[in-house]
C-alpha positions, 0 to 999 in steps of 0.5 A: 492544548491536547498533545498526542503521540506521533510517528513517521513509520517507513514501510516496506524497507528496514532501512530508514528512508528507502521505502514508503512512509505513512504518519501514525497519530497514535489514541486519536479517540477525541479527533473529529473527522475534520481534524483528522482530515486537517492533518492528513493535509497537513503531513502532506503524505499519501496516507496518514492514519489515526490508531484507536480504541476497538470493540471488535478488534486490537485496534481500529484504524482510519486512514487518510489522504491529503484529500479523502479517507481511504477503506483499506490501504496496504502500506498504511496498514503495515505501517500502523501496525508497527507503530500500534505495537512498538508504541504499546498501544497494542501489546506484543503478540504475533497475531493482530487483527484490525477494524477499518471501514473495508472490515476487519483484517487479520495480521500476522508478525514474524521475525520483525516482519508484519503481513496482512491477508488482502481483500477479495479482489474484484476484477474487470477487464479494460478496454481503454489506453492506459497511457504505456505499452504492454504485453498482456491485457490490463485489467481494472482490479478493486482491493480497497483502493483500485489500479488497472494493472499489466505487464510490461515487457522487462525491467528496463523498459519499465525502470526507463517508462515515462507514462502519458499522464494525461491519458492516466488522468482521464483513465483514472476518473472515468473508471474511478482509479487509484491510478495505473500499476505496472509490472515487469520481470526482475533483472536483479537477482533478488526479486521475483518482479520490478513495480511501477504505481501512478496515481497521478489523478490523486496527486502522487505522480508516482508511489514509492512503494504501493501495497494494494497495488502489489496486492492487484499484480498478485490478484492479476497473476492468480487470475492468469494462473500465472505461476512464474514466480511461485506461491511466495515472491519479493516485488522491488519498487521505488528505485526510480524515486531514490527508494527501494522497497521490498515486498513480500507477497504469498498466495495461499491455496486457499485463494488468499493473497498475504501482503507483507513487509518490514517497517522501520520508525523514522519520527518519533515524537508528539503532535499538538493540537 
């Protein structure tokens, strides 16, 4: 019987169970793909991701679904890199970078908070119902996973939106979605934006906490040159799913888009396989 070490990582709070999970199976350098799947299916979260060797990198990351493997997930990322350090697999420094299918990324940890630098996103408007009401033109937009991203018209209408799923389903297969990212301005006095991500295509009504979609709002503000919120911002989500999860985003001059956030470990043990 092989044991590995495994944690239940809670991202995007430092409260435990307030924010998004993603389970992190930890020198996964023996376990097929298949195997790698058969877990993922089996922890039954959006993401699970196995943590091993790199060449080229601190580590290298594969990440999964209940269904497929992913190139690139935000959540996830910042998830396991938490779980790469504080287990030791990596050793404690402020600057990680990590190998998966989309490339390598670069990470950065300060004051117990890890970021990572985006992709370049790819953008296309959108043309079809996206099953909600918004103000501003929606837009398809790729960071790794892809969301058709807009703009609702506050905080309540947002908190309040029952969105048609059928029209999500449809929408999110004819143009190969994630599912539907929407956004508002805040109400609350301690964030920049209010989110809302649907995925129900993929199974996930709603995600808890979602980092590329957060990454898409930031690409979606850019393109719009839309400077409400500043080059740095804190987007709340989750709240109407007994979460509330907080994150921190910056846009560099540079055209780069940081993603970050606190992770706090909920499970901490081993699997057997």
């Amino acid at each position: 019987m092989t044991t590995l070490a495994f944690k239940q990582v809670d991202v995007f709070t430092s409260q435990p169970f307030r924010g998004n999970p993603v389970a992190v199976v930890i020198g996964a350098e023996g376990l097929d793909t298949g195997t790698m799947q058969r877990i993922a299916n089996w922890t039954n979260l959006s993401e699970t991701t196995f943590l091993l060797k790199s060449a080229v990198a601190d580590y290298k990351l594969r990440i999964f679904t209940p269904l497929q493997e992913l190139p690139f997930a935000g959540h996830p990322t910042l998830g396991s890199a938490h779980a790469a350090l504080e287990s030791g697999f990596v050793p404690s420094k402020k600057s990680l970078r990590q190998e998966c299918q989309a490339g390598i990324f670069d990470l950065q940890v300060e004051d117990g908070r890890i970021s990572v630098r985006g992709p370049a996103p790819k953008m296309t408007p959108v043309a079809e119902p996206i099953g909600a009401d918004t103000i501003s033109a929606p837009m398809r937009i790729d960071v790794g996973a892809v969301w058709v991203v807009a703009e609702v018209r506050d905080a309540k209408f947002l908190a309040a939106l029952k969105p048609d799923v059928p029209v999500l389903m449809k929408l999110s297969e004819k143009l190969d979605l994630a599912g539907v990212c929407l956004f508002a301005k805040s109400d609350d006095g301690e964030s920049a934006i209010h989110v809302r991500a649907f995925a129900p295509y993929h199974g996930i009504p709603e995600d808890p906490v979602c980092g590329t979609g957060n990454l898409s709002i930031a690409a979606y503000l850019r393109h719009h040159k839309d400077t409400r919120f500043g080059a740095s911002y804190v987007a709340r989500q989750g709240m109407q799913m007994g979460r509330d999860g907080r994150v921190h985003m910056r846009l560099d001059d540079d055209g780069a888009t940081h993603l970050g956030g606190n992770s706090v470990t909920c499970v901490d043990g081993t699997i057997r396989l």
